[in-house]
C-alpha positions in Angstrom: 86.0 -269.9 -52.3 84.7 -268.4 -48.9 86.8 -266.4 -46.7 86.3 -266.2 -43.4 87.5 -263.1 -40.9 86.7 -263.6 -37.4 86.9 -260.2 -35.7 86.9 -260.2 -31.7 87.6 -258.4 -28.0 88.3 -259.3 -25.1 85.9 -258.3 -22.3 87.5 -257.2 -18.8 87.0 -260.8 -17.6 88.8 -262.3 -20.6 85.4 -263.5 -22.2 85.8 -263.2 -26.1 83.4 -261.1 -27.2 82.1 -261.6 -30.8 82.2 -258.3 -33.4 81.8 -260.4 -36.9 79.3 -259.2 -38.8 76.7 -262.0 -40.8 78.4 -261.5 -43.5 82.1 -259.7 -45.1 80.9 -256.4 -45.6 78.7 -256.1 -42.0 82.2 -257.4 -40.5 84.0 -254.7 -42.5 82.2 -252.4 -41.5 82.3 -253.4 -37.7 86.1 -253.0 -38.2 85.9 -249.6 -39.6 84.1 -248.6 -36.7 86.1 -249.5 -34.4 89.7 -248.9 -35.7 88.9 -246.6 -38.4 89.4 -246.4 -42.4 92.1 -248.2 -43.9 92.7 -244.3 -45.9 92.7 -242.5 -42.9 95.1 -245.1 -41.5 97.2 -244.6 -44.7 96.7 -241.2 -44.7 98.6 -240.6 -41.2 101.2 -243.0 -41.7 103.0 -242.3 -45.4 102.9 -239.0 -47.6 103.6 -238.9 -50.8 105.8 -236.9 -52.7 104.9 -233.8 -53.2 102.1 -234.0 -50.6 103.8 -233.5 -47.3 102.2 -230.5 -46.5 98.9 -231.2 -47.2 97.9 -231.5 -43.9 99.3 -228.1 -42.7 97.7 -226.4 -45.6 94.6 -227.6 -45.5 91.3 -225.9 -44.1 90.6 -225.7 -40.4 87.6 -227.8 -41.2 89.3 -230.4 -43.0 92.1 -230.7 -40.5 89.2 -231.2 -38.2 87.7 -233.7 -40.0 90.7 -235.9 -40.8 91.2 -235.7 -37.1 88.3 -236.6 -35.8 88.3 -239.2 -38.4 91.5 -240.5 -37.6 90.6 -240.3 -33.5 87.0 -241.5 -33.6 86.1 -238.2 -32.1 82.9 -237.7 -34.2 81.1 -239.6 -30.7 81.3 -235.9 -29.6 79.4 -234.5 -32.1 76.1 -235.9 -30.9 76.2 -234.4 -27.2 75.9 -230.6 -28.9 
């Protein structure tokens, strides 16, 4: 069975604007990219128990990364 996922934007004139990949992973990956990780999605939305402050107790470095994870920051990282 094929599955098909059809993964689009809108451009500011209201022309659709084609992200699919060729194929499921390419268009998996063009989804990460532009909304992010489905476990740094979980990751900000539920903790579990036990867990909740992992976050606050982790390393400035990993709080950074999770962040800019999260936020799509990394973009930043190329203009230094």
């Amino acid at each position: 069975m094929a599955v098909r996922c059809k993964f689009y934007t809108y451009s500011e004139e209201g022309d659709v604007i084609d992200l699919s990949g060729t194929e499921r992973f390419s268009t998996n990956v063009a989804i990460q990219n532009y909304i992010g990780k489905y476990e740094d999605a979980i990751s900000t939305f539920f903790s579990t128990q036990g867990n909740t402050n992992t976050f606050i107790e982790s390393t400035n470095s990993n709080r950074k990364n999770l962040l800019n994870s999260l936020l799509n920051l990394s973009i930043f990282d190329s203009c230094y």
